[in-house]
N, C-alpha and C positions, 0 to 999 in steps of 0.2 A: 705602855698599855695598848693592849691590841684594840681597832677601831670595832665598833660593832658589826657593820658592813665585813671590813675583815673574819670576825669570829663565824656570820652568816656563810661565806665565802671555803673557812675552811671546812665548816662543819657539813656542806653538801662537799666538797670535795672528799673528806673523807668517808663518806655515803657514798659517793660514785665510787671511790677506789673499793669499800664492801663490799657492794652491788656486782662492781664487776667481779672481784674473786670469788665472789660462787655462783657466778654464771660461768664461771671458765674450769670451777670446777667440776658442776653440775650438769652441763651444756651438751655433753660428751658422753655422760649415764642417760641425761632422757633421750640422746638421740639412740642410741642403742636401742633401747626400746620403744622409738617410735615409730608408732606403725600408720599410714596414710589413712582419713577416712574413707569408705567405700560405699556406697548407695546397694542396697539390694531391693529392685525395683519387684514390681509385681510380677510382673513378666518372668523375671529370674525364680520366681517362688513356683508359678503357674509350669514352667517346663520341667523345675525339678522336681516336682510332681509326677511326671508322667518319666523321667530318663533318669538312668537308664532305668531296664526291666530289674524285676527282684532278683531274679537267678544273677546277676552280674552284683546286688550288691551280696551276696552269700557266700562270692565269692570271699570276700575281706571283713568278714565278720571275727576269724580266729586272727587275729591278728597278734593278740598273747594268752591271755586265759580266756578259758570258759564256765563262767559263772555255776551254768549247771552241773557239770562233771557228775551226769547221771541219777541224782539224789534228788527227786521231783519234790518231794514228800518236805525234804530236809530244807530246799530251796525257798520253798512257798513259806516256810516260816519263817526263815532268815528278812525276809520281803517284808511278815509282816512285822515283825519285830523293825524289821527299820523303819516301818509308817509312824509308830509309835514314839522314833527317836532314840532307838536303840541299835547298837553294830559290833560283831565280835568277829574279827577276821581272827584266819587262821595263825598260832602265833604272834597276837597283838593283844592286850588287854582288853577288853570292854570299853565302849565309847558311849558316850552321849552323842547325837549330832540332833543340829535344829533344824524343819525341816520346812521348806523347801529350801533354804539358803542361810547360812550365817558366816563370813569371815571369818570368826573364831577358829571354826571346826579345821581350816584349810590353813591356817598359820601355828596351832598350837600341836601341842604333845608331840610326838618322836618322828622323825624323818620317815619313817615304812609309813604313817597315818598321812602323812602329809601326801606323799607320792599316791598310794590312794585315792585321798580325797579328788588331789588335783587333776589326776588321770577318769575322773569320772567310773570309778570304778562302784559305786553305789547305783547310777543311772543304770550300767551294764548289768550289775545284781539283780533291780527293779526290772527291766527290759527280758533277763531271762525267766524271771516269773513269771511276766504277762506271757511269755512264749508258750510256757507249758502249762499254763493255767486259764490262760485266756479273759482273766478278769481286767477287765475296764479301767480299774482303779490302780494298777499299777503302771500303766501307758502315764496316765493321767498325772500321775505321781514323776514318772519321769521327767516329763514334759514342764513340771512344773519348776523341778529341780534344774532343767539345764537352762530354760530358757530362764531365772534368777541369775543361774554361774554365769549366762553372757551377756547381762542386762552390767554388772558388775564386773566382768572383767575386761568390757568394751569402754570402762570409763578411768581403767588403772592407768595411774602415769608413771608409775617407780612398781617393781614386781611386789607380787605376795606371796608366801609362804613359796612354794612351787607352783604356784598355777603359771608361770612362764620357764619353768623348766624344759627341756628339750625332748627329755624322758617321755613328761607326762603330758606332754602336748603332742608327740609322735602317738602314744597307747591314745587318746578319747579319739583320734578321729575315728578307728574303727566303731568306737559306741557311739559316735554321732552318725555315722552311716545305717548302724543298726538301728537306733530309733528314728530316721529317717522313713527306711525302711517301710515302720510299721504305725509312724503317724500321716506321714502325707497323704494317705487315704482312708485315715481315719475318721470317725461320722464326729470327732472332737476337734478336728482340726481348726485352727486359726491363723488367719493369715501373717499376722502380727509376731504370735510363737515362730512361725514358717522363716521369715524374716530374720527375726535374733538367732536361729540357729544358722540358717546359712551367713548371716555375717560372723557369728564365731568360727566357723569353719576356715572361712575367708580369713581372716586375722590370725587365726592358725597358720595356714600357708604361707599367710606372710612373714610372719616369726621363723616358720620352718627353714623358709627358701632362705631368709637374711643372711648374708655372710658375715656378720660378725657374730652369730649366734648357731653357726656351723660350726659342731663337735667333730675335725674332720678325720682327730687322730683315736676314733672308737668305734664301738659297735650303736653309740650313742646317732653317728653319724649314718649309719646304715639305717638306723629307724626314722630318723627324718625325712631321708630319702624315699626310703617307703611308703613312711603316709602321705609324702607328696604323691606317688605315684597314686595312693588310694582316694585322695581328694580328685587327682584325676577321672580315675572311673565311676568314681563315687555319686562326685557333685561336677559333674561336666556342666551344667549352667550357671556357675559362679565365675565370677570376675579372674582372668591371669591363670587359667587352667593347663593353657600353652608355654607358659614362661615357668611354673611348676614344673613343668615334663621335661622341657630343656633343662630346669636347673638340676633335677632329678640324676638324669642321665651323665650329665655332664660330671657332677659329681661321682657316681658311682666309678665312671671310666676312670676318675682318677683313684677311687678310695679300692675297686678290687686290684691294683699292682701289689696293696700291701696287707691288703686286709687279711687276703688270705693267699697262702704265698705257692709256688707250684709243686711244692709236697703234699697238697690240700688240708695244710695245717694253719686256724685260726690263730693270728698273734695277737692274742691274747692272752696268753700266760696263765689259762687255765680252761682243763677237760670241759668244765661248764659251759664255758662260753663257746667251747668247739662245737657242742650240742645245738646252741642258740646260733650260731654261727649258719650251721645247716640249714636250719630254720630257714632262716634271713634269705639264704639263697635261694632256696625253694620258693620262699614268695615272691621274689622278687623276678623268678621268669615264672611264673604265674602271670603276673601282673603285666609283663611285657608282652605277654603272649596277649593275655586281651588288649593290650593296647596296639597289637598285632608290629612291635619292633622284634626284629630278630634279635637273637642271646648268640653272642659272641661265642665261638666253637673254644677260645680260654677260658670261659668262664666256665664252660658247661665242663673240661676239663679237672680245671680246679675243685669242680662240684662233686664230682666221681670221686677225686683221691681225697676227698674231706671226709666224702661218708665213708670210705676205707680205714680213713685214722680213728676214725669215732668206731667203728667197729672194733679196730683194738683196744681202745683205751675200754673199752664197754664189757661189765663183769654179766654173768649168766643172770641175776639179780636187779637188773637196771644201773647198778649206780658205779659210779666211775672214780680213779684214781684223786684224792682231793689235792692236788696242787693247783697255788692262786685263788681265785675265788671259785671254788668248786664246794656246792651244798653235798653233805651227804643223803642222795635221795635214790629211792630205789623207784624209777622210773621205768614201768611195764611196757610204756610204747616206744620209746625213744622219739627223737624230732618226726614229724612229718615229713616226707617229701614228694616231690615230684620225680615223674619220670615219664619217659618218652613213648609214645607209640611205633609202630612200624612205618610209618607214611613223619617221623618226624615229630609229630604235635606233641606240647605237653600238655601232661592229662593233670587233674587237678591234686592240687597235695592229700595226699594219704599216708597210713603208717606203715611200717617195711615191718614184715613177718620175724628176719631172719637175720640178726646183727651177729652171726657168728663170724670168729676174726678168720682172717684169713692165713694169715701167716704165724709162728711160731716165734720169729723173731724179725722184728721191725726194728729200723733204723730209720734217723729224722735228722741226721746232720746240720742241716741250714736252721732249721725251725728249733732243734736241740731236745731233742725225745729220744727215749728207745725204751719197747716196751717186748716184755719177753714174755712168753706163756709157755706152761706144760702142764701136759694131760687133753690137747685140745682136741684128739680121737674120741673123750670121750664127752665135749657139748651135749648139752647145756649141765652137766651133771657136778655140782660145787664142789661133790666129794673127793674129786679125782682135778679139780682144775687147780694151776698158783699161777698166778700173775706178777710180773717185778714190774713196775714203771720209774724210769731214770729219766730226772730232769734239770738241761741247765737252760734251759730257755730266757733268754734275755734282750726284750726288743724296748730299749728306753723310748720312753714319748709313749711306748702304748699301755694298754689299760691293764687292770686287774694284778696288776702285777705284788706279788709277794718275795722276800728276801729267801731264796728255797734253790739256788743252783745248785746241782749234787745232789738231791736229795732222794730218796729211796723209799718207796710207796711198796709193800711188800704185801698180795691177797692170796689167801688162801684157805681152801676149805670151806669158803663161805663168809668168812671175816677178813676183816683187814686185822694186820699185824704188827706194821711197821707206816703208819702215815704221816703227814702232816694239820696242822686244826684245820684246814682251808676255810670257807668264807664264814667271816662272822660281821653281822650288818653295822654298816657305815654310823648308826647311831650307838653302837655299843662304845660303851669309854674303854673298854679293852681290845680295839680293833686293831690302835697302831702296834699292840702289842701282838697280835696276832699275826700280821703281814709281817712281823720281823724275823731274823733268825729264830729267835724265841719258836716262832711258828712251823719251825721247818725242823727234820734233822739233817739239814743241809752243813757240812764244814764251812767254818767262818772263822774270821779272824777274832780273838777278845776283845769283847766293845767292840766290833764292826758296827756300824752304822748301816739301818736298812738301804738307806739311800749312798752306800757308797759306789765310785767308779770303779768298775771293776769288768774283768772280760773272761769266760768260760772256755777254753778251747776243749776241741776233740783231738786227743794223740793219735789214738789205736782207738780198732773196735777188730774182733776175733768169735767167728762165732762156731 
């Protein structure tokens, strides 16, 4: 018979050996997501107040969508329907949300509402109201909305829904720039509000900058880097603004050897993100520019023969060949970009007039493209143009990637003829099935497996 003492003996024994196995298995997720506390003293509220000037935050305002997209009329009710608790994004059901804050809203219903929510993309909706509307009460609404998400998300120890996603933490700092912007001298201003928002910013950064929450092998990773650089210009009187900029830089030098390769073709495995890809570069010597670091003469290289490729892949229509995750959209302006002056400087992103292709037949060896046109005498005119696009593009480890080598995108006349489904969103339960062979008319083997090992060569090309 075991003594009492005994029985006390093992039964905290076997509570220490509990105890420890889930701290050794826990130990290692909270530190993951621990972030240091940080003080944002008065002094830090009071100078970012005054710096930088508005013209430098306007710069980083488009950082992905634009709430308004010219609909002043159609915006202001959107506004107020959502004071009310009401939201119908485009493509998404009808929502309920509680308002200024509720958990719920930001962990439940489909991954598009989530990323949303968590990217503050409701604050951005409210904020371009007040812009064109000028009314009071959607500042105020903002204001009340973000500084709730950082009262609450400054106290999380294990993530929620996405609100520590890399996505949606990269997209709010532009809207926390913008309603920076146009509360810090605001006659509602509180110091207190001023406070919570620049410490979410600050916790952002630090999330962004962490290396084990660097996305390095995406375009995931490029937008990190980005809104590092824009908390730089943004909020220069927060804490670690310098150690942002190095980790920014540093990172990029490594992620442009592959990101985008020196055909000027994004590996990414899809037209789409070649699009978004431009983007990215364009802000990104932007940004360098005002932070007055020189742009690497390869990257600005790289930048040229990108917007080269997107020119071909680019129909008279806007919309581009759908292989990998490529939406079919017919996009009137194509990406923004930058471009140089005669003394050097870059001038601020703008849209390019004239995306007509240049060549009749392109070839993409290393990146795995070739894109064939005839009729191109007679731009922009659909009746007279066909387009073939041929792809075996295959870079494992990177994004978007669809089971589609071989396969044959055939436009003509205005319509496509011969495509692939390309992107259907990560919450659809038909997606794996879409990224497969299934998805392509790519040759495959029977029952090949999306994910199998396999390698594309180029024989011959004759043109």
């Amino acid at each position: 018979m075991i003594s009492p003492r005994k029985t006390i003996l093992l039964f905290c024994l076997s509570g220490f050996i509990l105890i420890s196995l889930i701290a050794l298995i826990w130990f290692p997720v909270f530190m993951h997501y621990y972030i240091p506390s940080e003080d944002i003293t008065d002094k830090m509220v009071s100078r970012a107040r005054s710096m930088p000037e508005d013209p430098v935050l306007d710069e980083i305002e488009g950082f992905f969508s634009n709430a308004n997209n010219g609909n002043s009329r159609k915006l202001i009710r959107t506004a107020e329907e959502i004071l009310k608790g009401d939201i119908s994004f485009s493509g998404i059901h009808d929502e309920k949300i509680h308002m200024p804050f509720s958990i719920d809203d930001y962990i439940s219903g489909i991954p598009e509402m989530n990323l949303l929510m968590a990217r503050l993309e409701i604050p951005r909706i409210l904020l371009a109201a007040y812009e064109v509307s000028g009314n009071d009460k959607f500042l105020i609404a903002t204001c009340d909305m973000i500084s709730s998400f950082a009262s609450y998300e400054k106290n999380m120890i294990l993530p929620k829904g996405l609100i520590w996603n890399d996505h949606a933490i990269a997209e709010r700092i532009s809207v926390l720039a913008k309603f920076w912007k146009y509360y810090r001298r605001h006659r509602t201003f509180n110091t207190e509000a001023g406070k919570a928002v620049l410490l979410l910013v600050s916790r952002s950064g630090r999330l962004l900058s962490k290396p084990s929450h660097f996305t390095f092998a995406s375009n995931h990773g490029i937008m990190q880097n980005l809104a590092l650089l824009q908390i730089c210009i943004a909020f220069p009187a927060i804490p670690n603004v310098n150690l942002y900029k190095e980790t920014s830089l540093d990172r990029m030098s490594d992620q442009m050897k592959y990101y985008v390769n020196n055909e000027g073709i994004v590996l990414e495995h899809s037209a789409g993100y070649q699009r978004a890809g431009i983007k990215f570069m364009g802000m990104l010597f932007q940004y360098l520019t005002s932070l007055n670091i020189k742009i690497p003469d390869e990257w600005q290289g790289k930048y040229e023969n990108a917007k080269l490729f997107y020119a071909q892949l680019r129909r008279p229509d806007g919309s581009l060949p759908m292989y990998g995750d490529t939406a079919y959209w017919k996009d009137s302006l194509g990406p923004p970009i930058v471009e140089t002056d005669p003394k050097g400087k870059i001038k601020d992103l703008s849209y390019h007039q004239d995306w007509r292709p240049l060549y009749d037949q392109s070839l993409y060896p290393v990146a795995g493209y070739s894109i064939w046109w005839d009729g191109l005498g007679h731009w922009p005119d659909d009746n007279e143009l066909s387009q073939t696009s041929i792809v075996w593009s295959y870079f494992p480890g990177h994004a978007h990637k669809h089971a589609d080598e071989m396969s044959v995108l055939i436009y003509a006349k205005g319509h496509s003829w011969w495509t692939n489904t390309g992107y259907w969103s990560y919450g659809n339960k038909n997606r794996s099935k879409a990224i497969s062979w299934n998805g392509s008319n790519a040759p495959h083997l029977v029952n090949e497996d999306a994910e199998s090992n396999r390698v594309t060569n180029l024989n011959c090309y004759v043109s």
